[in-house]
C-alpha positions as CSV (number, residue, x, y, z in Angstrom):
1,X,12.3,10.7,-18.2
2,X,14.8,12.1,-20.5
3,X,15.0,13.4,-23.4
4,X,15.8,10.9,-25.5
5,X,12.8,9.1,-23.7
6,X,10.3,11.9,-24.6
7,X,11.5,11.4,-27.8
8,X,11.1,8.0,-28.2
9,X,7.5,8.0,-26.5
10,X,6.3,10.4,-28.9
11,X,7.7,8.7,-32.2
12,X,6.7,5.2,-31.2
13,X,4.1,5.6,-29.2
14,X,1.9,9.3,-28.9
15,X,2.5,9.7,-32.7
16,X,0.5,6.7,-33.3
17,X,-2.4,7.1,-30.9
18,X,-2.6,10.5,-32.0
19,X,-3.1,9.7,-35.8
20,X,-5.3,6.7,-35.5
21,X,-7.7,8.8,-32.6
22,X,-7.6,11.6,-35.8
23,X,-8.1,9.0,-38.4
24,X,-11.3,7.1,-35.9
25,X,-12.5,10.7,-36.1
26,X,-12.8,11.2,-40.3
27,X,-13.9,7.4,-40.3
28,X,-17.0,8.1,-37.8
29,X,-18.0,11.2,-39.1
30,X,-17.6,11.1,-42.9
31,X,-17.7,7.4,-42.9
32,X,-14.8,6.3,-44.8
33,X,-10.8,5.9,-43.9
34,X,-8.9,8.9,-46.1
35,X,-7.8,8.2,-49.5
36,X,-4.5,8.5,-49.9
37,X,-5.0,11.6,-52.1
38,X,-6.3,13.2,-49.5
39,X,-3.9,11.7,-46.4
40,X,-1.3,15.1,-46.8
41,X,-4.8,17.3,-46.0
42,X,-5.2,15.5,-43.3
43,X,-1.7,15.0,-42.1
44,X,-0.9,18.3,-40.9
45,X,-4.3,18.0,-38.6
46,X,-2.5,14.4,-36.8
47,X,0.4,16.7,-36.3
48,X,-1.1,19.1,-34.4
49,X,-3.2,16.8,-32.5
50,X,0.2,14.9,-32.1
51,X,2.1,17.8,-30.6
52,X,-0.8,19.1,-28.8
53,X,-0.8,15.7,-27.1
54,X,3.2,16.2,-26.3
55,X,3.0,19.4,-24.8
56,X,0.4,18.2,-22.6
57,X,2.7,15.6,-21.2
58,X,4.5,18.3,-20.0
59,X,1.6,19.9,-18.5
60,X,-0.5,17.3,-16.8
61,X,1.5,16.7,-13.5
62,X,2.8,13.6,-13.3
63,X,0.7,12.8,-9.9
64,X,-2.2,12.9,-11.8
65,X,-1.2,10.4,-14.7
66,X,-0.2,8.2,-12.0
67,X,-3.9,8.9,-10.2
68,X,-5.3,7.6,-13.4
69,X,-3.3,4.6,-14.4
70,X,-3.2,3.1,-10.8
71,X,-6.9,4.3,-9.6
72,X,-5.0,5.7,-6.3
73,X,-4.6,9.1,-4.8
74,X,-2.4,8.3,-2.2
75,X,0.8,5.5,-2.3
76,X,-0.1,5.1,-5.8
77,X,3.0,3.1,-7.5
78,X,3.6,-0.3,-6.5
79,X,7.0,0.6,-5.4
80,X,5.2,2.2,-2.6
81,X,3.8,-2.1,-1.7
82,X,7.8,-3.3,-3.1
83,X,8.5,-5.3,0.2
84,X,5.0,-6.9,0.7
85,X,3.6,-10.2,0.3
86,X,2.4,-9.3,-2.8
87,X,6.2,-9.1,-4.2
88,X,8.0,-11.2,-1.6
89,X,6.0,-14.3,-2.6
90,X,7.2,-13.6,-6.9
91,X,9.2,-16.8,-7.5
92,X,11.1,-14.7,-9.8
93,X,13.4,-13.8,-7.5
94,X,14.9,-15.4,-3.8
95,X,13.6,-12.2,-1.4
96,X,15.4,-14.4,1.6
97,X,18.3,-12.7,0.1
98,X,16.6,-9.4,1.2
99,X,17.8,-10.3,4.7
100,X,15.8,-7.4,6.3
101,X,13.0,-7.5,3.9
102,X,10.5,-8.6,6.7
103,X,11.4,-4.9,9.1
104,X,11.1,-3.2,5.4
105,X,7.5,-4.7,4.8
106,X,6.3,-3.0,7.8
107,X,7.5,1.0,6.5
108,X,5.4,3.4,5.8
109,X,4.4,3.2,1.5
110,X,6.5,6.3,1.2
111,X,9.0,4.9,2.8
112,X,9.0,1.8,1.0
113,X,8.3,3.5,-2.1
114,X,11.7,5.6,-1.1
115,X,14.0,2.9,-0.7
116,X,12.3,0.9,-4.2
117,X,13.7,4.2,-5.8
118,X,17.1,4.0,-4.5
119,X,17.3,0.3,-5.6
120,X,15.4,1.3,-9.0
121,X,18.2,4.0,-9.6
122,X,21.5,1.2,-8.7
123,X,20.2,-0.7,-11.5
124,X,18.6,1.5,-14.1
125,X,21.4,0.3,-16.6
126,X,20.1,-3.0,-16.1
127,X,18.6,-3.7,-19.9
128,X,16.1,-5.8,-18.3
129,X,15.3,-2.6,-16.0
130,X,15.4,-0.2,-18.4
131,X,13.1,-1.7,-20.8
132,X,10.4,-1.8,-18.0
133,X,11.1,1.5,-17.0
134,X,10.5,2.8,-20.5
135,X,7.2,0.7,-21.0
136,X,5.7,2.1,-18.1
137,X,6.5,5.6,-18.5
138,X,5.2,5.1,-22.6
139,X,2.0,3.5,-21.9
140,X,1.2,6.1,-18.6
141,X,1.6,8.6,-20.9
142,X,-0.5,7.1,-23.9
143,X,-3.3,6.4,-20.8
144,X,-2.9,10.3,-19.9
145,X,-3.2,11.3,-23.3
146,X,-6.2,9.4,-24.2
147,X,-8.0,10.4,-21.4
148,X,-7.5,13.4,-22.7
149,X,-8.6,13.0,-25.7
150,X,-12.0,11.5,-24.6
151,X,-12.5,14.5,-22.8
152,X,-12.2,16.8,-25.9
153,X,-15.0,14.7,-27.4
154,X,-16.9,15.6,-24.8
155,X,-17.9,19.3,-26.5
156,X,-17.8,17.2,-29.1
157,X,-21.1,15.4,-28.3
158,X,-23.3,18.4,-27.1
159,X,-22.4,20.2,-30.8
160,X,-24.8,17.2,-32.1
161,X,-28.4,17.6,-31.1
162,X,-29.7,14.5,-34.1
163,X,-29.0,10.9,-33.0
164,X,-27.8,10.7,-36.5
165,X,-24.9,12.8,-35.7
166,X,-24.8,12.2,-31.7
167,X,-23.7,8.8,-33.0
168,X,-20.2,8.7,-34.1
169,X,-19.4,11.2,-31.6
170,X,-20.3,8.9,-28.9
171,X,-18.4,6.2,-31.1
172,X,-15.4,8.3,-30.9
173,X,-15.2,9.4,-27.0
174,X,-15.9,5.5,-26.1
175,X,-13.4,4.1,-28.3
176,X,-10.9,6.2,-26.9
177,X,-12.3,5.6,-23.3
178,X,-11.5,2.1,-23.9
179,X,-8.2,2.4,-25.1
180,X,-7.4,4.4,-22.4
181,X,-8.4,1.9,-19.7
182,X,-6.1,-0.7,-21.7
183,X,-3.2,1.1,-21.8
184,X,-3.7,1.8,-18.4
185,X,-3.7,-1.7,-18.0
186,X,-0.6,-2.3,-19.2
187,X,0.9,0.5,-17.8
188,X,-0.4,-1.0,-14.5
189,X,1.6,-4.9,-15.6
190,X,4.6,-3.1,-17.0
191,X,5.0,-1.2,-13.6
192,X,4.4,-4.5,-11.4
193,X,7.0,-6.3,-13.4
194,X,9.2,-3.4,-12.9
195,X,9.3,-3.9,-9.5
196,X,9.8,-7.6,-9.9
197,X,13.1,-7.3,-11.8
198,X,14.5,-4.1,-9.6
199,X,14.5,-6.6,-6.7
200,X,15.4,-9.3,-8.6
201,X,18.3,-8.1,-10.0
202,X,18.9,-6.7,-6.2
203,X,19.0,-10.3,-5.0
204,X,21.3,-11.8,-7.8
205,X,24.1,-9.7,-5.1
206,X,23.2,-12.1,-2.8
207,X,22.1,-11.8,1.3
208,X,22.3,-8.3,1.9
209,X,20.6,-5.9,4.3
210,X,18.9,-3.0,2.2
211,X,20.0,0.3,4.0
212,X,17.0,2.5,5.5
């Protein structure tokens, strides 16, 4: 990711999950939304929380966000499946064209995974490609950092001995846990349909072998 990217990640994407997990928080546990008198108190608390949850996008390996997201330790992204059935059979694209794609399906995922790459980098100027490309990498990284963020309300919830309190804790760390299974979700589709138009825009060349 670059860094014009990263930047557009965090303003359209972390900078938001960041402020409305800080503004859940003061809704749980004082039980209203902040007035707008008192919004610049609590902005500079979603800044931090916002740039605490950038730097750790540069922290958390990017093996791991992809461990998360696709619920895989090993041949995780579907590049590493690009010349299976499970692609091949897309009618959104004429994988005949592909005119070795039947010797590719049988490589190794890394292999496969390899060669999705290669295609993946001949067309990154593709619109169609690139706004894929961005979509995944923004909603891995949302997924990442609300995991995250539903681990830090885990300390959270031993601080509160009273159901009372225990309460809106638990609120907080499973609204969070839920919008982090979404966005991994659709970090999930957005990667699928990556891989869809990267071969798909391969095939508008026409019948080609793909070089090993």
């Amino acid at each position: 990711m670059d860094m014009s990217q990263r930047t557009k990640v965090v303003a359209q994407y972390l900078l938001p999950v960041s402020c409305g997990y800080f503004v859940l928080a003061v809704f749980l546990f004082k039980g209203t939304v902040p007035a707008a008198d008192d919004l610049l108190k609590y902005l500079g608390g979603a800044a931090g929380l916002t740039l605490v949850a950038s730097l750790a996008q540069d922290i958390v390996p990017r093996s791991f966000k992809e461990a998360l997201v696709f619920a895989k330790i090993k041949d995780r992204l579907p590049g590493h499946r690009a010349f299976s059935d499970r692609f091949r059979k897309s009618d959104r694209f004429h994988s005949s064209r592909i005119t070795n794609i039947e010797e590719l399906s049988r490589l190794p995922g890394a292999d496969q995974q390899r060669l999705f790459y290669s295609l993946y980098r001949s067309h990154s100027a593709d619109p169609r490609v690139e706004h894929y490309s961005f979509r995944y990498l923004a909603w891995r990284d949302c997924c990442s950092t609300l995991f995250l963020l539903t681990i830090v309300s885990i300390p959270v919830l031993g601080g509160y001995p009273t159901f009372t309190q225990l309460l809106p804790a638990s609120k907080l760390a499973m609204s969070s846990l839920a919008a982090c299974a979404a966005t991994a979700m659709a970090a999930r589709q957005t990667a699928n349909e990556l891989v869809v138009l990267v071969l798909a825009a391969e095939t508008e060349k026409g019948s080609h072998d793909v070089p090993k």
